[in-house]
Backbone bond lengths (Angstrom), bond angles and torsions (degrees), N, CA, C in turn:
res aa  C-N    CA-C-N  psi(-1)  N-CA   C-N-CA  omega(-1)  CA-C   N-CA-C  phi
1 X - - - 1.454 - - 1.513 111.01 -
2 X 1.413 113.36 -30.37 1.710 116.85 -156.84 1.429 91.50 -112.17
3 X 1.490 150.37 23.68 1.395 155.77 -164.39 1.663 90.05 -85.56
4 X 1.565 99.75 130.60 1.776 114.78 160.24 1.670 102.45 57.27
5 X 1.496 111.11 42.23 1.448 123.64 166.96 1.622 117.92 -81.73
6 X 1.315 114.62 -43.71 1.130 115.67 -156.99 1.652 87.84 -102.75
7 X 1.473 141.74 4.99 1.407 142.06 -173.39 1.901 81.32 -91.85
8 X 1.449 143.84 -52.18 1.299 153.68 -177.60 1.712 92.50 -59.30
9 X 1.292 120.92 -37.47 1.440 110.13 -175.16 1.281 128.69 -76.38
10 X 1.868 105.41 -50.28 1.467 116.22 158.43 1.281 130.73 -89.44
11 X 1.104 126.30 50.01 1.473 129.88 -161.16 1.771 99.58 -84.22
12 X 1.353 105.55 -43.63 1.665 121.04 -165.54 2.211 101.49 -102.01
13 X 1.510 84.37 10.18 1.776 78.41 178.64 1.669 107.64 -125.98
14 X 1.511 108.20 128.77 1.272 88.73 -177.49 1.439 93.57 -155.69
15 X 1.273 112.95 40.25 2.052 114.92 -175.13 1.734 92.86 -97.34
16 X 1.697 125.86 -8.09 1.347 113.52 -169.78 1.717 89.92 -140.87
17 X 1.215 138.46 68.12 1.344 138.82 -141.64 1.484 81.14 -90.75
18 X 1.261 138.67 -48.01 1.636 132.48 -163.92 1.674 87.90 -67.63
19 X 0.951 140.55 -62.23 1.320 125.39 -162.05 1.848 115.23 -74.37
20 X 1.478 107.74 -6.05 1.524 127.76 174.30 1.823 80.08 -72.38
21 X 0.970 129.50 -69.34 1.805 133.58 -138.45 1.179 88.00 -81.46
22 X 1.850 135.35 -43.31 1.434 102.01 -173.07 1.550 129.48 -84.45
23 X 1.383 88.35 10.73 1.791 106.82 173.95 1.881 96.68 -89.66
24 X 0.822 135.41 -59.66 1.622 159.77 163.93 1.486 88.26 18.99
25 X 0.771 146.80 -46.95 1.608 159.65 -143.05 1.275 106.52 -86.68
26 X 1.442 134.67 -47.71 1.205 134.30 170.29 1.636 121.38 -51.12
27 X 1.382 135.13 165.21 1.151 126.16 -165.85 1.487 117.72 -127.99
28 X 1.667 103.37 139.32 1.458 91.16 176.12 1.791 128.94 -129.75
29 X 0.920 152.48 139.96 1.643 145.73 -149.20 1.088 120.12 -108.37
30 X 1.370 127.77 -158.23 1.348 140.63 176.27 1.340 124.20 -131.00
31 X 1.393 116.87 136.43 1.147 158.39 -141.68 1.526 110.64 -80.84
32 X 1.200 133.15 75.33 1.626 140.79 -164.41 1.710 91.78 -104.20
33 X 1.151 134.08 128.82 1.328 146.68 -160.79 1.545 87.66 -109.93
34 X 1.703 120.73 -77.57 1.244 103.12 -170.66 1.743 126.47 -52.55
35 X 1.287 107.95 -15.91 1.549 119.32 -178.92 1.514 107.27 -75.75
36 X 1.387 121.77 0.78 1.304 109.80 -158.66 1.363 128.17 -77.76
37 X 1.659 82.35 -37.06 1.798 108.88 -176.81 1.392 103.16 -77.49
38 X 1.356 135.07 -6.02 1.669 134.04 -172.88 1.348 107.21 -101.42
39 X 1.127 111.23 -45.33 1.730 132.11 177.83 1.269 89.23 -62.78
40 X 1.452 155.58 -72.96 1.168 137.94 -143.21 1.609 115.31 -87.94
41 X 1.811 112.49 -1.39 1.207 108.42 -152.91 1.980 62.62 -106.40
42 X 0.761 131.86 -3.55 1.802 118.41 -160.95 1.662 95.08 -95.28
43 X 2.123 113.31 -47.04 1.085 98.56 -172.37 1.128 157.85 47.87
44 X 1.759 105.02 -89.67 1.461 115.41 -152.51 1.634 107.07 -113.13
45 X 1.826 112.25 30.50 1.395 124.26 -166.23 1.303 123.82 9.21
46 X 1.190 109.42 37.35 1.722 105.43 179.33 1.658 106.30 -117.29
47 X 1.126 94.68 43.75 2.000 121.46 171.53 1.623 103.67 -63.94
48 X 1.382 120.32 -67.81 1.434 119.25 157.26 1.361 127.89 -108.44
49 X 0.845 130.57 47.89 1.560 141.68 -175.70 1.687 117.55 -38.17
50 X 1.558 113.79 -19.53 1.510 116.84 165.40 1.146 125.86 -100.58
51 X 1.249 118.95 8.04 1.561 120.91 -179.52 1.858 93.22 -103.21
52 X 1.564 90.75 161.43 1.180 112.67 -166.08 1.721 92.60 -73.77
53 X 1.394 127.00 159.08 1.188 134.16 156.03 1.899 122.08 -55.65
54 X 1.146 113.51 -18.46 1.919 121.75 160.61 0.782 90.39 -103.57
55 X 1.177 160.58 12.51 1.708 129.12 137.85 1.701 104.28 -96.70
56 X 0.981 138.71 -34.83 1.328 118.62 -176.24 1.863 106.69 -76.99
57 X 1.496 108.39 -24.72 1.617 89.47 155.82 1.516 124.48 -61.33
58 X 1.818 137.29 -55.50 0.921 150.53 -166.91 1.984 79.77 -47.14
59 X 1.347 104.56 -57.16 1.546 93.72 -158.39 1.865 115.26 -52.62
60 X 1.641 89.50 -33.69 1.608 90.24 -177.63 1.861 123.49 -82.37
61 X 1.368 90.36 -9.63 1.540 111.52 169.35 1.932 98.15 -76.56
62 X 1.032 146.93 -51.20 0.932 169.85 -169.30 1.727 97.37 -51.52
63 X 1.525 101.93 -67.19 1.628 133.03 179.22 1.830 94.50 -44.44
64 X 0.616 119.13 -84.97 1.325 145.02 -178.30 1.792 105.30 -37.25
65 X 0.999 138.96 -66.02 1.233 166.32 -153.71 1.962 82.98 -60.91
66 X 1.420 90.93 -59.91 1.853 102.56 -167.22 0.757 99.66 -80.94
67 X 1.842 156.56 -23.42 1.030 120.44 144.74 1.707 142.63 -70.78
68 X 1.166 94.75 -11.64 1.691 90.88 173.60 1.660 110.21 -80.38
69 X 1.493 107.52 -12.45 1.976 112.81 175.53 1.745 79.40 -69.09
70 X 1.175 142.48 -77.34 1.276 153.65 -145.27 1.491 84.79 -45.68
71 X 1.426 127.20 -79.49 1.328 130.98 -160.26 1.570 115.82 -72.06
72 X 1.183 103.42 -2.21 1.830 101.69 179.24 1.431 104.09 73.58
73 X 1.149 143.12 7.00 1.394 124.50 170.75 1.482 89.13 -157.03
74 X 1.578 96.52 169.53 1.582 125.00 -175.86 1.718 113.82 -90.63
75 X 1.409 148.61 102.86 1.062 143.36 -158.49 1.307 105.41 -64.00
76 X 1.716 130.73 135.60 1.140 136.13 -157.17 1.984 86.20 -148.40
77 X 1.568 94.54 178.69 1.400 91.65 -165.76 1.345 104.33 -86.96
78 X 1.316 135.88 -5.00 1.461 119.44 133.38 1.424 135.48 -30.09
79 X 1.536 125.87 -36.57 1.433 137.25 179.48 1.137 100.44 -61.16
80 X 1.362 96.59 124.29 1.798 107.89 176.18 1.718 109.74 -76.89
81 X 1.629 98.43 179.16 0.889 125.44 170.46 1.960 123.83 -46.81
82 X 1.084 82.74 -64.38 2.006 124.08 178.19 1.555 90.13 -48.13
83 X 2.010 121.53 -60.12 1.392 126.41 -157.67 1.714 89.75 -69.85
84 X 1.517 119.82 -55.72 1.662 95.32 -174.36 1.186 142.80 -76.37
85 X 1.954 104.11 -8.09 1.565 93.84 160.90 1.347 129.18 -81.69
86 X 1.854 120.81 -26.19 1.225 121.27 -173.93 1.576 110.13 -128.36
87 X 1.313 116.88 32.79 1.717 110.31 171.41 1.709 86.02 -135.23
88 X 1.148 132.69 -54.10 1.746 147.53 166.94 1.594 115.48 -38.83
89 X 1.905 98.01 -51.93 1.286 118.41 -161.83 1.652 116.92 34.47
90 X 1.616 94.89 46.65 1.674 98.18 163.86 1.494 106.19 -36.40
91 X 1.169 139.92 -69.14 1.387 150.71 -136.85 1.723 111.33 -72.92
92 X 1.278 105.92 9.36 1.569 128.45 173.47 1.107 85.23 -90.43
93 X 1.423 157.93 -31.69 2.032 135.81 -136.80 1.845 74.70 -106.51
94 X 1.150 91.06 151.65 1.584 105.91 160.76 1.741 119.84 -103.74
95 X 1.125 118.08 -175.67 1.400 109.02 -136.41 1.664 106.17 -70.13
96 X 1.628 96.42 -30.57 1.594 106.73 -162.07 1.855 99.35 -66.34
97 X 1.039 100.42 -11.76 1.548 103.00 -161.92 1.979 107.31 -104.64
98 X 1.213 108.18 -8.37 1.306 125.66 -147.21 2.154 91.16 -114.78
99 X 1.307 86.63 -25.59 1.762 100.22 -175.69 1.764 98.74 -99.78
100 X 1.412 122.13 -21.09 1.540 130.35 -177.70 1.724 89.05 -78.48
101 X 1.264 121.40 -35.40 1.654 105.23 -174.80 1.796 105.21 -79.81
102 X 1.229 110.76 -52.35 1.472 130.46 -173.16 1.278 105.64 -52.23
103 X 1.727 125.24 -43.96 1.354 102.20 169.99 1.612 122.32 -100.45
104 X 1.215 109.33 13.12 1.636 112.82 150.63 1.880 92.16 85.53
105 X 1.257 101.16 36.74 1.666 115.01 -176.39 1.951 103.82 -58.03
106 X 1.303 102.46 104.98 1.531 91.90 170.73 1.756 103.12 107.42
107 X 0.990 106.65 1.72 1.612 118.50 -146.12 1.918 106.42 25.52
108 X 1.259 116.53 79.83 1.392 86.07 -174.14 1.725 82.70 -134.66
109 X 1.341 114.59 34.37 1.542 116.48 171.55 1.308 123.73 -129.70
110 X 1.647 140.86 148.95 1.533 146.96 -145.53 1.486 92.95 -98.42
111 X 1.215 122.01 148.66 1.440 115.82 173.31 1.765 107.69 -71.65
112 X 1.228 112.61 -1.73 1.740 107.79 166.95 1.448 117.35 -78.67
113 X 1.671 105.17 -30.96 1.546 117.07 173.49 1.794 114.67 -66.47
114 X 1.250 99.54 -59.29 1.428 111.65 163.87 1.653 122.37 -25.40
115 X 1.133 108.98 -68.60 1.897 124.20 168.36 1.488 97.36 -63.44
116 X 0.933 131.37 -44.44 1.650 123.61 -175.85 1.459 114.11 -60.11
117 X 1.693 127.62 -37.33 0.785 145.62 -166.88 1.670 97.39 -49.78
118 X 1.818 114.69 -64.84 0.926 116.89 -173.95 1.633 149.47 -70.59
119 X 2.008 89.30 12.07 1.337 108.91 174.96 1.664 117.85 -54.67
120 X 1.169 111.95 -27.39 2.212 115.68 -154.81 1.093 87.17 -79.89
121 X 2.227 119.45 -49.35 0.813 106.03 -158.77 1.785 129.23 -83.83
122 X 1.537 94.33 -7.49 1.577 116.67 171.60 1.485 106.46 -50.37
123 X 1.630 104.22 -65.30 1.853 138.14 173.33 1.701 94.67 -29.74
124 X 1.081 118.37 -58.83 1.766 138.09 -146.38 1.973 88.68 -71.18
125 X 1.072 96.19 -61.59 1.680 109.61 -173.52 1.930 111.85 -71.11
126 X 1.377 103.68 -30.95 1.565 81.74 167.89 1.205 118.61 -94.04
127 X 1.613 127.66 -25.03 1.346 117.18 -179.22 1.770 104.38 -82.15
128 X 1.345 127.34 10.47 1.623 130.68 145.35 1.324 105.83 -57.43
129 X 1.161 102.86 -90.72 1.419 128.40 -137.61 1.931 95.19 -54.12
130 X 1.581 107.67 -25.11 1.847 123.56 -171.68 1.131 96.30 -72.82
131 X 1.856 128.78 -57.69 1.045 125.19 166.69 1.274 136.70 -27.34
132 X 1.540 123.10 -56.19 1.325 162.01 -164.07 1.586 108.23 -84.70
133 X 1.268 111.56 -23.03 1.404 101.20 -171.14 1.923 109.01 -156.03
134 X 1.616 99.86 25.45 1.598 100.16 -168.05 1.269 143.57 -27.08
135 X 1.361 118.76 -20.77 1.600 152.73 -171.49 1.877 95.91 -106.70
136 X 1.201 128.64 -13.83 1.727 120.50 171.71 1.490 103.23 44.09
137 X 1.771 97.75 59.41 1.534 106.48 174.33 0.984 105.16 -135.51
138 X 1.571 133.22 -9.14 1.349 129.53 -166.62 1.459 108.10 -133.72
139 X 1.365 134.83 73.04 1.451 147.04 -148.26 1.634 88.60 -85.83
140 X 1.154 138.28 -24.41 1.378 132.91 165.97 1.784 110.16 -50.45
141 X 1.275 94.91 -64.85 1.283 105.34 178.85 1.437 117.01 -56.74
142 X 1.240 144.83 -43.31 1.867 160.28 119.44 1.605 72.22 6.64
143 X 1.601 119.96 -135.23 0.915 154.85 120.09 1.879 79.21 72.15
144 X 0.815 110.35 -72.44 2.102 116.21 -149.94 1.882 78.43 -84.31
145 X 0.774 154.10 -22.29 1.376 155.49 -101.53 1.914 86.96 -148.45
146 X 1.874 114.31 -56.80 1.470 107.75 176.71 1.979 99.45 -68.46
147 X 1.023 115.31 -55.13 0.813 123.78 -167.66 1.795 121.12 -25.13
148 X 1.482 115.22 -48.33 1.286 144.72 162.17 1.908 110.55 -46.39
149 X 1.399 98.38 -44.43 1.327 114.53 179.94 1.396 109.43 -74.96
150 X 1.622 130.24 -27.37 1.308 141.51 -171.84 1.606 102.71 -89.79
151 X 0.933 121.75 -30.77 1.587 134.56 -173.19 1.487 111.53 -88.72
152 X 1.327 110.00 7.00 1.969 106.72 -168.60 1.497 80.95 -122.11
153 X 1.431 136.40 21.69 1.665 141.99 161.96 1.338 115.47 -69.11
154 X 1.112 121.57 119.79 1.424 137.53 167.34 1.771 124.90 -35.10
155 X 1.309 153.00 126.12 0.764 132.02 -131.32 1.904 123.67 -94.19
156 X 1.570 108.69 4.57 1.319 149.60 154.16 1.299 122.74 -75.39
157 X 1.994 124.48 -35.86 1.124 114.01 128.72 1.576 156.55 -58.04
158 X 1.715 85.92 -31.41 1.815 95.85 164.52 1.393 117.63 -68.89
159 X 1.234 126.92 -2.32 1.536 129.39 179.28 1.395 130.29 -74.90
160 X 1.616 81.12 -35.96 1.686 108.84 -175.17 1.707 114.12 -44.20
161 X 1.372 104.72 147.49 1.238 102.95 154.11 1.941 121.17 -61.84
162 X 1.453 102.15 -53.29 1.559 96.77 170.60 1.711 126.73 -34.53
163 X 1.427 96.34 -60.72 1.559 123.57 177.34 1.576 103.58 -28.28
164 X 1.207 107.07 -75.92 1.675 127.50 -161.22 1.529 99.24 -61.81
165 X 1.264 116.19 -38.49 1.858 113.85 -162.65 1.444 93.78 -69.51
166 X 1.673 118.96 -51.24 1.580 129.21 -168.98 1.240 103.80 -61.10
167 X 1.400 133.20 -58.13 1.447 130.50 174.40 1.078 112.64 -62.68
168 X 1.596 136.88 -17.94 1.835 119.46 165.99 1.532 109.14 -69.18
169 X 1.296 108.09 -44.37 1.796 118.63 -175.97 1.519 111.36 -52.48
170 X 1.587 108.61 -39.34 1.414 124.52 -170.82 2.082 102.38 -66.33
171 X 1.412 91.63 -50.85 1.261 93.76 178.40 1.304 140.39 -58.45
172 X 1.616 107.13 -35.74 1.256 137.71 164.72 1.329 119.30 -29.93
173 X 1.650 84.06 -83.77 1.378 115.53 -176.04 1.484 108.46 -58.49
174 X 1.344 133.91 -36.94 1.168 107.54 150.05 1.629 154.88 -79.32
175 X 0.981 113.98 -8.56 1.385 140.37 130.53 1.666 118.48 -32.34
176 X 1.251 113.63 -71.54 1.358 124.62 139.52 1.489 117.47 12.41
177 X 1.824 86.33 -106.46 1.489 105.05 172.01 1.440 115.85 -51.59
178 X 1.022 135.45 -57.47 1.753 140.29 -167.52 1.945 84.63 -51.49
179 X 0.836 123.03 -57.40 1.337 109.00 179.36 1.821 139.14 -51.59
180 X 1.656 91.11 -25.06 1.154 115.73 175.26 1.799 137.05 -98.74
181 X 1.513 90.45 -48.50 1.600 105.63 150.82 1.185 125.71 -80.55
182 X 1.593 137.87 -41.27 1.548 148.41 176.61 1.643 100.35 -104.96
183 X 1.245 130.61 57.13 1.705 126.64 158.82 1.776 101.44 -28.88
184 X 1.008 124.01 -66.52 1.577 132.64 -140.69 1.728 100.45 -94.55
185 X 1.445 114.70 -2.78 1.206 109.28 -176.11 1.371 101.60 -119.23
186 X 2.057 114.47 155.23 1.747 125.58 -153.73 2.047 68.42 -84.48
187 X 1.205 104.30 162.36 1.867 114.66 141.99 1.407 113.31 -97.74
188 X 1.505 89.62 166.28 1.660 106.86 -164.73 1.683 87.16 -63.53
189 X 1.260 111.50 178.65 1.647 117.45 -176.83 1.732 86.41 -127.68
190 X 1.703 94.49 100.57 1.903 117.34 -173.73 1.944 85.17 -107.64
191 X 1.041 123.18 38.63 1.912 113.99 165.45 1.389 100.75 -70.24
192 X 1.418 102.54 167.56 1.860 94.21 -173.06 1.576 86.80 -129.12
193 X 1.963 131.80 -8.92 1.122 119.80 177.41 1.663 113.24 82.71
194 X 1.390 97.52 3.71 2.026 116.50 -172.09 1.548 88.11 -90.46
195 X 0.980 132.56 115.45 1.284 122.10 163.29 1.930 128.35 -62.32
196 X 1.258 104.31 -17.38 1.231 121.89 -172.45 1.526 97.74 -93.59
197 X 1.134 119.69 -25.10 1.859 122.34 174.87 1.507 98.27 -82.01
198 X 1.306 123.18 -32.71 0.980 129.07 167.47 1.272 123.74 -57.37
199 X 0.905 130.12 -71.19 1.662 134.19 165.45 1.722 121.85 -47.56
200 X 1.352 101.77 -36.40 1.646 106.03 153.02 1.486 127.12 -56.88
201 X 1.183 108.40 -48.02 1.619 110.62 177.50 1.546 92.29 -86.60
202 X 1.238 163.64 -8.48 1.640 129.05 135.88 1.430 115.47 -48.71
203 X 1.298 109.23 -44.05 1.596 111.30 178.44 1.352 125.85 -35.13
204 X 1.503 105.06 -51.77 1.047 109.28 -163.15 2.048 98.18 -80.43
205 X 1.126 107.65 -33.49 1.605 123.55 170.68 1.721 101.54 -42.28
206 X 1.141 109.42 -48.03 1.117 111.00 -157.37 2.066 108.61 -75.56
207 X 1.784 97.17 -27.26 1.257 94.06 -169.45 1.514 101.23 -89.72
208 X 1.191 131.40 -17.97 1.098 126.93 166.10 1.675 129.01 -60.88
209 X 1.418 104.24 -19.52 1.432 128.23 -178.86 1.651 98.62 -69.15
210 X 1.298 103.69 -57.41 1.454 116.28 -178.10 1.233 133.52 -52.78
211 X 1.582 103.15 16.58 1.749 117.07 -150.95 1.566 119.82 6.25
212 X 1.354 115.16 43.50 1.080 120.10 -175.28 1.533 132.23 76.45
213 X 1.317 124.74 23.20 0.669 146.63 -134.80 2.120 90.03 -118.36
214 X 1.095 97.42 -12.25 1.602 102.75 162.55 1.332 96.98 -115.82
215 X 1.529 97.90 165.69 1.833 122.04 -170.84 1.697 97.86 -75.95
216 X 1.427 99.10 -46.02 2.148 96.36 -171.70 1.439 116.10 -132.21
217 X 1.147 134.95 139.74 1.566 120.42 141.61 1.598 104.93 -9.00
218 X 0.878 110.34 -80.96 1.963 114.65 -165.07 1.616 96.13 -55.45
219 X 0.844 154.19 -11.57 1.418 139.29 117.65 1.717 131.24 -1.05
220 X 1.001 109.93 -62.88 1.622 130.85 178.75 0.922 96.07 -57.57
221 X 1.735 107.51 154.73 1.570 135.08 -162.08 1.787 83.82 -75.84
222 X 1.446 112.34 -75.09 1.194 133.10 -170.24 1.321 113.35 -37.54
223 X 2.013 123.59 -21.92 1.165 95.86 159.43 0.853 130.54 -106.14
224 X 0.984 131.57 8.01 1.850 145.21 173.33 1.704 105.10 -78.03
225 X 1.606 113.95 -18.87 1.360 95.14 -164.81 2.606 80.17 -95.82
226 X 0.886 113.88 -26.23 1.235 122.41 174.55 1.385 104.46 -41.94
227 X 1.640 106.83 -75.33 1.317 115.87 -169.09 2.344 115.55 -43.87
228 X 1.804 87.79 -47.71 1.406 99.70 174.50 1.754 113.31 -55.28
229 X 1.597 109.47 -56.75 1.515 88.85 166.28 1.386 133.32 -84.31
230 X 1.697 136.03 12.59 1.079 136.75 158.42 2.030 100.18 -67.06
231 X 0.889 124.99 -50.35 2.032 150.20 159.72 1.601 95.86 -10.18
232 X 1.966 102.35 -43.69 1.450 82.59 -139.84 1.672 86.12 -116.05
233 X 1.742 113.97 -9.20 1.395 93.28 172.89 2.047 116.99 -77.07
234 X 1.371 90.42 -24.77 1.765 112.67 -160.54 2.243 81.95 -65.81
235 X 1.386 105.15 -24.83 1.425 107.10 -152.85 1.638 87.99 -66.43
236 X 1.740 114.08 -36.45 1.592 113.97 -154.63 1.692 94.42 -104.55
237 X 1.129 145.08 0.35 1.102 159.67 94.85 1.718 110.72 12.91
238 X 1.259 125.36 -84.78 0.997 168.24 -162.42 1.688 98.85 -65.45
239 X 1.511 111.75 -62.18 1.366 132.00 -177.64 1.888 114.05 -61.84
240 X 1.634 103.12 -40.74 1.113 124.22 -174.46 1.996 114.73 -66.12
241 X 1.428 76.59 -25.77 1.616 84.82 -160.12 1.813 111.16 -88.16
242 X 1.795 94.60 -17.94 1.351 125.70 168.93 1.513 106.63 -58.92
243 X 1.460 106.33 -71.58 1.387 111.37 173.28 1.636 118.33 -48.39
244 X 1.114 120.64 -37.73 1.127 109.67 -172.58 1.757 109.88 -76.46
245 X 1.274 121.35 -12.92 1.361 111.04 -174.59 1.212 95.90 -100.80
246 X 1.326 148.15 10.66 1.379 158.69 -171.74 2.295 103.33 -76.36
């Protein structure tokens, strides 16, 4: 979802280019204007917040189904861009429902649906970060700006392994910047209280410490001990969901 984010962030910065590349990793999207006003009204995925996560897929399987009767055909990875924001109008589902296609909940979605999924939220993150920083001079501001956009995730997306890595990078990197562009100014306090986002954003602290001097981020102590307890919450996660169909 967050791929070629921080390339949209540092495009116009290049006085600290090693600390431009180890941000590089974060992701950034494309720019759907009519999607804008739907994507932002969807946000904060708490559209159905009492239905089970297999039923708000069935529902978005459902969504989907009636629009391809509408369009006469079934969207395949030929279907453009253009066809799923304004003939599809993916960018109507809100987030909880938009993450039920993207992670293929139920398996009852095409890997064209899957990638489609992540158009609103592509839409959601560039018309932020454009907002936030129009002149692509203030990558702090970018940066604090995705971040807002990462936090309006449904609570099945915040679980994710994806989720947590993108929101440590997000955090970082702005942290980062506020250090670099604003020396003399506090940053907003963007903690998410995740301990595992937590230990990711040391990670990444840590590889920067290293002036590179390791091969990866996933290198660091801090992220191996992250990855192990992301392992062990997804593990009771997993266990819970057992019990419940019991």
């Amino acid at each position: 979802m967050f791929s070629a984010f921080s390339t949209y962030i540092f495009r116009n910065y290049h006085k600290n280019s090693d600390r431009a590349r180890l941000s590089s990793s974060l992701s950034a999207p494309n720019l759907s204007t009519p999607n804008r006003t739907n994507g932002l009204d969807a946000i904060n995925g708490k559209a159905n917040p009492k239905e089970s996560f297999a039923q708000v897929a069935l529902k978005a399987r459902a969504f989907l189904d009636e629009a391809y009767i509408r369009l006469n055909k079934t969207a395949d990875r030929h279907t453009t861009e253009k066809e799923w924001r304004e003939a599809i109008h993916i960018g109507t589902l809100d987030r909880r429902t938009l993450y039920a296609i993207k992670s293929n909940q139920g398996g009852l979605f095409s890997e064209a649906e899957i990638k489609a999924a992540s158009l609103p939220v592509e839409d959601m993150l560039k018309a932020a970060t454009a907002a936030a920083d129009p002149r692509g001079k203030d990558p702090a501001a970018a940066f604090k700006a995705s971040i807002g956009v990462m936090d309006g995730a449904s609570t099945e997306e915040k679980a994710s392994l994806s989720w947590v890595t993108a929101r440590a990078k997000a955090q970082w990197s702005y942290e980062n910047a506020m250090r670099e562009t604003h020396p003399h100014r506090i940053p907003a306090n963007v903690t998410t209280n995740n301990p595992v986002v937590d230990l990711f954003v040391k990670a990444w602290g840590e590889f920067s410490a290293s002036t590179y001097s390791l091969d990866s981020v996933e290198d660091t102590p801090s992220w191996s001990k992250a990855m192990s307890l992301w392992r062990i919450q997804d593990s009771g996660r997993a266990d819970s969901k057992t019990i419940g169909h019991l």
